[in-house]
C-alpha positions in Angstrom: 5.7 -0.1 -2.8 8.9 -1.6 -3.7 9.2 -5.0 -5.8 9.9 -8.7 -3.9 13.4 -8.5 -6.0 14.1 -4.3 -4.5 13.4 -6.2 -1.1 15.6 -9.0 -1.4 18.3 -7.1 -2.6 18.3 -4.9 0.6 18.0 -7.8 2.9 21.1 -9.6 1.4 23.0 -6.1 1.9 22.0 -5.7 5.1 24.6 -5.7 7.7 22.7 -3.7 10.5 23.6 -6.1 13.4 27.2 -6.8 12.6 28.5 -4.3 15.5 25.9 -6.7 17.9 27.2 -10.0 16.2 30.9 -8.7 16.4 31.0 -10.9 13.1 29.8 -10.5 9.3 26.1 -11.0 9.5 25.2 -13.2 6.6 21.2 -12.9 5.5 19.4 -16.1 4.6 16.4 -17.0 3.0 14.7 -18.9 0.3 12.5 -19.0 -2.4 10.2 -16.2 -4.2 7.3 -14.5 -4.4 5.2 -16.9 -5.7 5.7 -19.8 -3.3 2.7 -21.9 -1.9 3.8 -22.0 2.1 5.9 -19.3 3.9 8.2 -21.2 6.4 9.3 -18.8 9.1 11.5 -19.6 12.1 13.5 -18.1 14.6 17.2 -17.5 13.2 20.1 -19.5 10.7 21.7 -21.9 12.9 25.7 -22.1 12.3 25.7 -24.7 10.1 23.3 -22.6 8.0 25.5 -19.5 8.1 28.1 -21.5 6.8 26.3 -23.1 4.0 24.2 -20.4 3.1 21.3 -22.7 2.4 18.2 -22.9 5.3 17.6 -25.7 7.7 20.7 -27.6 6.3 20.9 -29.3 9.5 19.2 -31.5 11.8 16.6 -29.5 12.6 16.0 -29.0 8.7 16.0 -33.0 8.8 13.6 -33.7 11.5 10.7 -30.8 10.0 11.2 -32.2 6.2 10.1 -36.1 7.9 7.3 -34.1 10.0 6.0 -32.7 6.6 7.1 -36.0 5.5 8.5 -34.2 2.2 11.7 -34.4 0.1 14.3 -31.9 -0.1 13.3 -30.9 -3.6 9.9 -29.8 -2.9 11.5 -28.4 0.5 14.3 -26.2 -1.4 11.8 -25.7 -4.0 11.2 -22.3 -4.7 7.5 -21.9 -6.1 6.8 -24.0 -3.0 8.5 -23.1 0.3 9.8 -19.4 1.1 11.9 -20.2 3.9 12.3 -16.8 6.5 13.1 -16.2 9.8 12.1 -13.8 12.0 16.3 -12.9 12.3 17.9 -12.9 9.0 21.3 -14.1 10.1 22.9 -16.6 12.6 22.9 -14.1 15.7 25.8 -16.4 17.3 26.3 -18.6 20.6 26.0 -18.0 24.3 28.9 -19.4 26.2 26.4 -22.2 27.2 26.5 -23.5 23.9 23.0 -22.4 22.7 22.5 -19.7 19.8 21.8 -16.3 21.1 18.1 -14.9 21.0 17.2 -13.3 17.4 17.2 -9.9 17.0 13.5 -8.6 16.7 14.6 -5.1 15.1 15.4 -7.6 12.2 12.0 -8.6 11.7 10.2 -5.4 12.3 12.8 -4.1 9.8 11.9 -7.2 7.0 9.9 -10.3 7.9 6.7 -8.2 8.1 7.8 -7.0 4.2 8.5 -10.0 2.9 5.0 -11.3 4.2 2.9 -8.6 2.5 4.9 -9.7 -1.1 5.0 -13.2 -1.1 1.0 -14.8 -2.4 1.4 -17.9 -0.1 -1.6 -19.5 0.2 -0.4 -21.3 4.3 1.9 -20.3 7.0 4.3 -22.6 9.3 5.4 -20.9 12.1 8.4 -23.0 13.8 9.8 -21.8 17.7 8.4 -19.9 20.4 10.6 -16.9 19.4 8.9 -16.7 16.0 5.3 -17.5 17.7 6.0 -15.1 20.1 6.6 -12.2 17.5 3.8 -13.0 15.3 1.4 -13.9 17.9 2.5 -11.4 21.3 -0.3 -12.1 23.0 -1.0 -15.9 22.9 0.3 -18.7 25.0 2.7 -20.8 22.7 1.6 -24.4 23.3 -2.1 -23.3 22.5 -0.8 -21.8 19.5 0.5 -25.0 18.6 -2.7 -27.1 19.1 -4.8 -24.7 17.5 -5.1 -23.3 13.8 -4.3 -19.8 13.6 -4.9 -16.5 10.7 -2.2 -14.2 9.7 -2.8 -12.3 7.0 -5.8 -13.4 6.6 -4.9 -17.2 5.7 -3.8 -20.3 8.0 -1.0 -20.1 10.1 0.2 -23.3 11.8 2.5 -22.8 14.9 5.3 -25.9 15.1 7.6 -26.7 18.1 11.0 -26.0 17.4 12.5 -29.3 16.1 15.9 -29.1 18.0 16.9 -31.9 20.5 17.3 -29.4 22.7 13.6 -29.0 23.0 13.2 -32.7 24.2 11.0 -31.5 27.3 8.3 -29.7 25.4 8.3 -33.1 23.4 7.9 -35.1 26.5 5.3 -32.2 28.1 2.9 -32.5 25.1 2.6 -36.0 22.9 -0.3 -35.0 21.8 1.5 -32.7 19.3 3.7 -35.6 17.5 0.5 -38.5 17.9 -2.5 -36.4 16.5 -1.7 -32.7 15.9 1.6 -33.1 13.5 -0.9 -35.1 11.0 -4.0 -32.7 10.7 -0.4 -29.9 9.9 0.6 -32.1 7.3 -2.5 -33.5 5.4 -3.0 -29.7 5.2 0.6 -29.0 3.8 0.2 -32.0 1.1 -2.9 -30.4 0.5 -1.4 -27.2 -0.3 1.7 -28.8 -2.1 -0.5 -31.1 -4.1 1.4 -34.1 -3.1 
């Protein structure tokens, strides 16, 4: 079995989807092997390609005031490995949203990264990422429900984006009541 370091060096050299992306793909995650919660979403938004650093953007905002944390314990890396289910920014659709992630991605790495890193939670943000991890559930349950992966807790988020206003609107419960049993539990993990 190869080492978390082997398998982050791969992932950073990876550049499988370029031909797809018909740009330089750009892999980006966070933290190591011995972090408390494994944050996995759907894909790098733009701004994170750019940057190189996850969730350096609005949505990044609006989940560290959900958790209700600072960005140091977010970009901490004993505390938060930050994945995604795609590696790299996959690009826009000429609507203006980003295009769906690549799944051969995560079959390729997510599921490796997962079976290396000691986490003791895991927060799942966006259908696409509930949807891999969890094929056969509806999403909103998953969201108002606590979950196992791996054996240990797995808490299912609504993507943050303002895009997703209509889920928002669809389901208060999840902002009124759910959002603080997630977070108790991720102070609880973070000792906070």
């Amino acid at each position: 079995m190869e080492s978390f370091l082997e398998l982050k060096n791969e992932i950073l050299k990876c550049r499988y989807c370029k031909r797809r992306f018909g740009f330089e793909p750009n892999p980006i995650f966070w933290g190591n092997e011995f972090a408390k919660i494994v944050h996995i979403s759907q894909a790098p938004s733009k701004n994170v390609h750019k940057t190189n650093k996850p969730f350096n953007d609005f949505s990044g905002k609006r989940l560290r005031d959900w958790y209700q944390v600072s960005e140091e314990i977010f970009y901490n890396p004993d505390l938060f490995y930050i994945t995604a289910i795609a590696h790299c920014f996959p690009g826009k659709h000429k609507n203006g949203g980003d295009i769906k992630p690549p799944v051969e991605c995560a079959k390729k790495w997510l599921l490796k990264e997962l079976s290396l890193v000691g986490n003791k939670i895991y927060l799942i943000v966006g259908k696409e990422a509930a949807n891999f991890l969890f094929p056969d559930k509806d999403y909103s349950q998953l969201i108002f429900e606590d979950q196992l992966l791996n054996n240990k807790p797995a808490f299912i988020l609504p993507h943050p984006s303002p895009v997703n206003s209509k889920w928002f609107k669809d389901n208060p419960n999840f902002l009124t009541k759910r959002l603080f049993q997630i977070r108790e539990i991720i102070h609880k993990v973070l000792e906070v």
